[in-house]
N, C-alpha and C positions, 0 to 999 in steps of 0.2 A: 504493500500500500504506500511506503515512503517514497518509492518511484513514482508513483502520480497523483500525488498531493495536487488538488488543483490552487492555484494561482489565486490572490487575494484580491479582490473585488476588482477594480480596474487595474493594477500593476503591472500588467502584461504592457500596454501601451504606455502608459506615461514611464516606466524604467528606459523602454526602448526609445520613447523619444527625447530622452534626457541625455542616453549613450548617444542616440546617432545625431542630435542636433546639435548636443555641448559636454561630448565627449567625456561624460563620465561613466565612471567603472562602477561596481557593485562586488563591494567581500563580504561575504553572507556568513554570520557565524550563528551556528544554529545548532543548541542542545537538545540533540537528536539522539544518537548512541557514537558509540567509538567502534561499534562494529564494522568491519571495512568495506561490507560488504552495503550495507546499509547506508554507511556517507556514499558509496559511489555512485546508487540509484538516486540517493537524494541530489546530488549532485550532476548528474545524468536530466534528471527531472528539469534542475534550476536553468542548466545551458538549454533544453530544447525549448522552455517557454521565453526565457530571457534572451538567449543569443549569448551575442559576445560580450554584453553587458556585464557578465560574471564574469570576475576578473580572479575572483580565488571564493573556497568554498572551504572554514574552518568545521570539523563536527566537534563537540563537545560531550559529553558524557549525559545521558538522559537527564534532565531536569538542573544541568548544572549550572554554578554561577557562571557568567561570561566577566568577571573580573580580572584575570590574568589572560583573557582573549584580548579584552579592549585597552590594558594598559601599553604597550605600544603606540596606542594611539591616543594616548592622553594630550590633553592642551596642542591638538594638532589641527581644530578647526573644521575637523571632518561634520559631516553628518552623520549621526545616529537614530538609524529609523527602528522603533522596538512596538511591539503590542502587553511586553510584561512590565507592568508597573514597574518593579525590583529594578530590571536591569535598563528603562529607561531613567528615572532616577540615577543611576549608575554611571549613566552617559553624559548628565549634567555634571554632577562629581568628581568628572572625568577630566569637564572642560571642552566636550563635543557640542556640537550646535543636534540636539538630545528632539527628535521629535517623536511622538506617541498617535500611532495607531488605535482610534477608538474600537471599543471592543465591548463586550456586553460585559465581562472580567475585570473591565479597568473602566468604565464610562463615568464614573464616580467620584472620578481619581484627579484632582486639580495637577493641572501640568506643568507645576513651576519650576522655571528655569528654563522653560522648554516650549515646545508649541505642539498644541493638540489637532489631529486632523481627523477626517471620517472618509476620505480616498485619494487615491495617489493622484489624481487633478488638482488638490491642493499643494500637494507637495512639489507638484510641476509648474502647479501657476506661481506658489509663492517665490520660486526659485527665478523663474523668468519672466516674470510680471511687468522688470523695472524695462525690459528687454523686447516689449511688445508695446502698442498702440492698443490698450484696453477698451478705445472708444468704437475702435474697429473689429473687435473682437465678441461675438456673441457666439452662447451656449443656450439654444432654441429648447433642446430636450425634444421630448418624445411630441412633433406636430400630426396634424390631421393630414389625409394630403394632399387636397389643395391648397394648403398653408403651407406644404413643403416644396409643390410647385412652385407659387411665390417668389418663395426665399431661392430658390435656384434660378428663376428669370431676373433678381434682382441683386445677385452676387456677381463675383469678379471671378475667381475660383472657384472651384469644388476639389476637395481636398478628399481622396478616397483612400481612408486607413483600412485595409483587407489586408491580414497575413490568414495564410497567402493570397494570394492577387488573385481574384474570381472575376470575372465577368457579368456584374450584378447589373439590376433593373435601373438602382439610383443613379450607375454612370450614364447606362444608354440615355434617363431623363436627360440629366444632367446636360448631356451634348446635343440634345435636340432643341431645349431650350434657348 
């Protein structure tokens, strides 16, 4: 089952477009087991939804502390992305820019020091936010559709995120419009 852990809410796209647009990496330390077999599925898992995004893959011993993982990287400025109260807290203490994954386990849980999110579109907006024209930039959500006709006769682009690349209905719209 640790080989196909599925992927957290939207992560699959905002990681990938954090690697491919600004080039950054992902080192996943994850208290998993120390069995070898076990990190290499998890790790097998992480590269086919992530890509090359994963740049290393620690396993930790089941339920263990990530203390002696993350000291290396104390006061280095990094991000630390956690869903476990403990070891976010940890990543403050650390001196990491320390953000927290809401979680039904930790929703409770005041995020000081640090910043709270509920999907990786915040953590992608807040990263590149300074780096975009947010007056140009809308998030429609789920339209009717000829509300989505609309917005495609009245765009500049259409932007078609499909891994992998299909041949959908939206593009054909899209280019007849």
């Amino acid at each position: 089952a640790i080989g196909f852990l599925p992927p957290l809410r939207d992560s699959v796209q905002y990681v990938k477009q954090l690697h491919d647009e600004y080039g950054y990496k992902f080192r996943v330390i994850t208290s998993l087991s120390t069995d070898k077999h076990a990190g290499m599925l998890r790790e097998i898992n992480l590269r086919h939804l992530y890509g090359d995004a994963i740049e290393k893959v620690i396993c930790l011993d089941t339920g263990a502390d990530k203390d002696e993982a993350l000291e290396p990287y104390k006061d280095s400025g990094l991000y630390w992305i956690e869903d476990k109260f403990e070891n976010f807290e940890l990543g403050v203490k650390l001196g990491l820019k320390s953000i927290l994954v809401e979680h039904g386990h930790n929703y409770t849980r005041e995020a000081v020091g640090g910043t709270r999110v509920k999907t990786w579109k915040e953590i992608y907006l807040n990263e590149v936010r300074d780096r975009l024209d947010m007056n140009r930039v809308h998030f429609v959500g789920h339209v009717d559709y000829q509300t989505f006709l609309g917005l495609l006769r009245c765009s500049t682009v259409h932007v078609y995120l499909t891994y992998p690349f299909v041949l959908s209905w939206s593009l054909l719209e899209a280019m007849a419009c």
